[in-house]
C-alpha positions in Angstrom: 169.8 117.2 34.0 166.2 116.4 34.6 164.0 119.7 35.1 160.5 119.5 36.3 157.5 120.5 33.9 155.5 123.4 35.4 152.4 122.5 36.5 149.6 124.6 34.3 147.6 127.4 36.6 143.9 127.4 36.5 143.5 131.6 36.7 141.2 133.2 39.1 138.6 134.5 37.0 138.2 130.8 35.7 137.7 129.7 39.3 134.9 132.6 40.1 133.1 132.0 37.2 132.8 128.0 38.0 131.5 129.2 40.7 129.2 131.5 40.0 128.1 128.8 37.1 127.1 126.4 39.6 125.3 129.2 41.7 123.3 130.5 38.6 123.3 128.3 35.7 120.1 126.2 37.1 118.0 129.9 37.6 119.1 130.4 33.8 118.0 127.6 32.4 115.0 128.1 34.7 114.1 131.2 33.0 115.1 130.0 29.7 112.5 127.6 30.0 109.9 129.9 30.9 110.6 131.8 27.7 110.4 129.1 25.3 107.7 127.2 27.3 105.9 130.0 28.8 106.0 128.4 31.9 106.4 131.6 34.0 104.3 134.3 35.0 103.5 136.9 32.0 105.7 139.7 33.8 108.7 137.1 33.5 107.5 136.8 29.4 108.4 140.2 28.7 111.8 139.4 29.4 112.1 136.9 26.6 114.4 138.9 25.2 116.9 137.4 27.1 117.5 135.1 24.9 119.1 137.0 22.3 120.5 139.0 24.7 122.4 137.3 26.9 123.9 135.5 24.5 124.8 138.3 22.6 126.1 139.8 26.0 128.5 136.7 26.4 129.8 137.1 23.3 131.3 140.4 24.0 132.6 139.0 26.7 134.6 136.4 25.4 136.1 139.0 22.4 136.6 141.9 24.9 139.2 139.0 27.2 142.6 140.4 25.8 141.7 144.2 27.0 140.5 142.9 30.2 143.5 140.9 31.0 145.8 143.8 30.3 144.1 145.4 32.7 146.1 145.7 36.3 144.6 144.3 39.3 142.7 146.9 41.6 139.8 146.7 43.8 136.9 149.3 44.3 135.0 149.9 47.6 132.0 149.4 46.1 132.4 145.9 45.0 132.1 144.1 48.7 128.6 146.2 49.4 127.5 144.7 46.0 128.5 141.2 46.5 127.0 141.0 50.2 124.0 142.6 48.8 124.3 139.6 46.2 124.8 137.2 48.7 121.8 138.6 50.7 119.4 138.5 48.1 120.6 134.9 46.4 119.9 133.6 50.3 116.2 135.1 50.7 115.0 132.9 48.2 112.4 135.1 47.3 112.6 134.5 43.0 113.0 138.2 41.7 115.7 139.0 44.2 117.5 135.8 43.3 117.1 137.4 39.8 118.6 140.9 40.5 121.4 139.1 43.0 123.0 138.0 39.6 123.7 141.0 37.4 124.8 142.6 41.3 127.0 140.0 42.1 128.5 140.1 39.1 129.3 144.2 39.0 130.8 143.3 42.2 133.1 140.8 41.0 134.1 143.2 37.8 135.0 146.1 40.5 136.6 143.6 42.8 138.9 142.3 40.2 139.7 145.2 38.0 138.2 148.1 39.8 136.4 151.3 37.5 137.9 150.2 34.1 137.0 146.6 34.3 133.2 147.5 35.0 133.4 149.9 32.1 135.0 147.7 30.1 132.1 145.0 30.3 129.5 147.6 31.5 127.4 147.2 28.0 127.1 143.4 28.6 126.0 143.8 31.9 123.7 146.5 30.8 122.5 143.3 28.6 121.5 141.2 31.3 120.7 143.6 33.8 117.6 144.4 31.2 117.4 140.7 30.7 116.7 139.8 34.6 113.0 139.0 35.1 111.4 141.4 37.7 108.4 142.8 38.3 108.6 146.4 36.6 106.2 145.3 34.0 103.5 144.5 36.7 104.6 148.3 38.2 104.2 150.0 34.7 100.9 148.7 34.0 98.4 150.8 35.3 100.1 153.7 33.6 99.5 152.6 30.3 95.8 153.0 30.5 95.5 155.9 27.8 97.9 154.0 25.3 95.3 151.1 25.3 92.3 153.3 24.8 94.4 155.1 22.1 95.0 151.5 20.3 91.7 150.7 21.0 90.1 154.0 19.6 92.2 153.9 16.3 91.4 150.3 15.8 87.9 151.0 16.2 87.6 153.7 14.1 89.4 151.7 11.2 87.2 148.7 11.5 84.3 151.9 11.0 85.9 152.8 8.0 85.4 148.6 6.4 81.8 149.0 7.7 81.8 146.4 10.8 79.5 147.3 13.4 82.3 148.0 16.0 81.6 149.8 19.7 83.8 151.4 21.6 84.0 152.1 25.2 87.2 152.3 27.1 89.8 150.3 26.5 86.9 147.3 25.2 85.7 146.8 21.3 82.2 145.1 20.9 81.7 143.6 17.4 78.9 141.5 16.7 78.2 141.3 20.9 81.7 139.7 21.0 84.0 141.2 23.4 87.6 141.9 23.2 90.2 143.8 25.6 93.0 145.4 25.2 94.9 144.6 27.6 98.5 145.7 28.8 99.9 142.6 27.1 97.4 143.1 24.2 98.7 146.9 24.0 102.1 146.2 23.0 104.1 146.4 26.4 105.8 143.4 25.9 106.8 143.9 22.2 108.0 147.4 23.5 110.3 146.2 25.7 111.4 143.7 23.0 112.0 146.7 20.6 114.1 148.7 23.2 116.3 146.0 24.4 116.8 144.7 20.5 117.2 148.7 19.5 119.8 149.0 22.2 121.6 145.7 20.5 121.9 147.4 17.0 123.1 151.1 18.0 126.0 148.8 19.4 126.5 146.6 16.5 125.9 149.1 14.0 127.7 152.0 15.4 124.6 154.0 15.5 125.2 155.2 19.1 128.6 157.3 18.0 125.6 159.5 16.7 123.4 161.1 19.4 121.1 161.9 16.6 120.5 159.4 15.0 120.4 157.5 18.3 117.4 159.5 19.9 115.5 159.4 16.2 116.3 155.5 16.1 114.4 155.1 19.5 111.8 157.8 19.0 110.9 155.4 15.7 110.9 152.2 17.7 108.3 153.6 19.7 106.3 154.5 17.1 106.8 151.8 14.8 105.9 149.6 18.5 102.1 151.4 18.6 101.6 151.5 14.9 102.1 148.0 15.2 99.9 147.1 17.4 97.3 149.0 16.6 97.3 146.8 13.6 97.5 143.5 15.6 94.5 144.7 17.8 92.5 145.7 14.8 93.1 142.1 12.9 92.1 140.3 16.3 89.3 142.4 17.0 87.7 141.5 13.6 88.9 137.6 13.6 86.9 137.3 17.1 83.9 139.9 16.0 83.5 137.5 12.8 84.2 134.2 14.9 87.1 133.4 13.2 88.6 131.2 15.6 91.4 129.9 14.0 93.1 132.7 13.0 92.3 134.7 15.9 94.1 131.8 17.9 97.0 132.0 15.7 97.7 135.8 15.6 96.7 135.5 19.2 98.3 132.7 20.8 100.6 130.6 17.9 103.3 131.2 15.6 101.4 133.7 13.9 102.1 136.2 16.8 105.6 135.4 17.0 105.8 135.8 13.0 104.4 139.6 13.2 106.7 140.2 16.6 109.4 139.5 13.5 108.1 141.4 11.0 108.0 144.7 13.6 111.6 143.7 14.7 113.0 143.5 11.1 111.3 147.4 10.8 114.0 148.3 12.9 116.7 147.4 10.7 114.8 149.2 8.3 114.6 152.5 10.3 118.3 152.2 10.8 119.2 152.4 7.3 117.3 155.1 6.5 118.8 156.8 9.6 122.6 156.4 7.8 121.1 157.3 4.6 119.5 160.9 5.3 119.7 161.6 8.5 123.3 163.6 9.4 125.6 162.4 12.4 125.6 165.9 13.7 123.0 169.1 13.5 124.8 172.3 12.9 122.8 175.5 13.3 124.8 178.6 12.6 125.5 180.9 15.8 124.0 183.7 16.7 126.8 185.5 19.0 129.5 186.1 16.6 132.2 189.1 17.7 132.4 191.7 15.6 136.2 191.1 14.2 134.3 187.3 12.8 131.9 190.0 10.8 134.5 192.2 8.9 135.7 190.9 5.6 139.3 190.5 4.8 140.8 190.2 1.4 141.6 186.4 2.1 137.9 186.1 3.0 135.6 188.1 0.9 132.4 186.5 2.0 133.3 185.4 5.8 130.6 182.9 7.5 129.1 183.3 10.9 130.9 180.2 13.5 129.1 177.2 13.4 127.8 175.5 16.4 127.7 171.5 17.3 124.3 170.9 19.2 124.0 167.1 19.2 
């Protein structure tokens, strides 16, 4: 008896993403370009991060497919809002809401498909390239980081005092030798910043170090200083390579590989800071209470020497 072979089934979630591919892939690729070639505005650059990310974001994707297909189907309200919203933004044509219409479209499709737990399940990722999407918040944030680049620019001046070059400061500007430099909010380390954060965010996942709230808020208080200390040294290096007319390397810590080499150097920091982090800093803070009953202050012959309760903070 003949029997017929099934025909194989091509799944739904294979079909949607097709089809989102051929929506989005050319605005990736558009903004992958503009990171490698710096072909886009500034604002776009300081989400070259992107290309780690979003990757990396993929990646947990593809590992976390066996949890979501146990998953059972179930839809949330939320998720036809989100993809009209999507679907309104992608149509306007208008480049940063195409950008946000992808990381929306997609958290519609996740509740659509698999409701509450399916968004959770891939809500890190999607954190990933929500953070990744080029907008416009640097350009917002900009004028309120005016004191942090007179602070870089005060500390750098007053080191560059301390090798005796004639250095004048005034603002957020550093005369040496009647050569002026700026440091600007690009110059001041916003962009690195946001590099710092989104690649800090990477390693408290990969490492673990976000089961620790702890070590978590040290880790990102660090990249925030480890960010201005930073750049406080870049600024000072370029202010006295243009002061001394030292055009070459002022060009390449300014605009070539050199740049990119120090972005490294601060990045690699981090995984520095987290190690010390695991090695002497505790997952928890205890601090001994201070309410204890009176019964918890009387000793017993099984405990001579009874301690006060202890009390998880963190």
């Amino acid at each position: 008896m003949l029997t017929s072979k099934a025909k194989p089934q091509i799944s739904l979630e294979i079909i949607i993403l097709a089809l989102v591919a051929v929506l989005y892939v050319p605005l990736l690729l558009y903004w992958v370009d503009g990171w490698l070639n710096k072909s886009i505005s500034i604002q776009h650059e300081y989400f070259s991060h992107g290309l780690l990310g979003i990757p990396f974001a993929a990646y947990l994707v593809w590992e976390g497919r066996s949890r979501w297909q146990k998953l059972p189907n179930q839809a949330h309200w939320l998720a036809v809002p989100l993809m009209l919203l999507a679907i309104v933004f992608y149509s306007v044509g208008l480049p940063d809401m195409m950008n946000l219409s992808l990381p929306m479209l997609l958290a519609g499709l996740l509740l659509a498909l698999k409701g509450q737990k399916g968004f959770r399940l891939y809500a890190f990722p999607w954190v990933l390239l929500l953070f990744a999407t080029p907008t416009q918040l640097p350009y917002l944030i900009e004028p309120y980081i005016l004191p942090l680049q007179s602070f870089i620019a005060a500390v750098a001046g007053v080191i560059l005092q301390q090798f005796d070059v004639n250095v004048y400061i005034e603002g957020i500007y550093l005369f040496v030798n009647d050569q002026l430099v700026e440091v600007a909010p690009h110059c001041a380390g916003l962009k690195m910043l946001f590099t710092s954060l989104y690649m800090g965010l990477i390693l408290t996942y990969w490492t673990g170090l976000n089961r620790s709230r702890l070590r978590t808020g040290l880790f990102f208080v660090g990249i925030i200083g480890i960010s201005v200390f930073g750049n406080i040294i870049r600024n000072t290096l370029l202010t006295y390579f243009h002061g001394a007319q030292m055009t070459k390397a002022f060009e390449w810590l300014h605009d070539s590989w050199g740049g990119d080499l120090y972005s490294a150097a601060m990045l690699g920091m981090l995984i520095v800071l987290i190690r010390l982090l695991e090695r002497y800093v505790p997952t928890t803070l205890k601090v001994g209470g201070s309410g204890a009953s009176p019964t918890n202050l009387q000793s017993s012959p099984q405990s001579p020497n009874p301690q006060p309760p202890t009390r998880d903070y963190f």
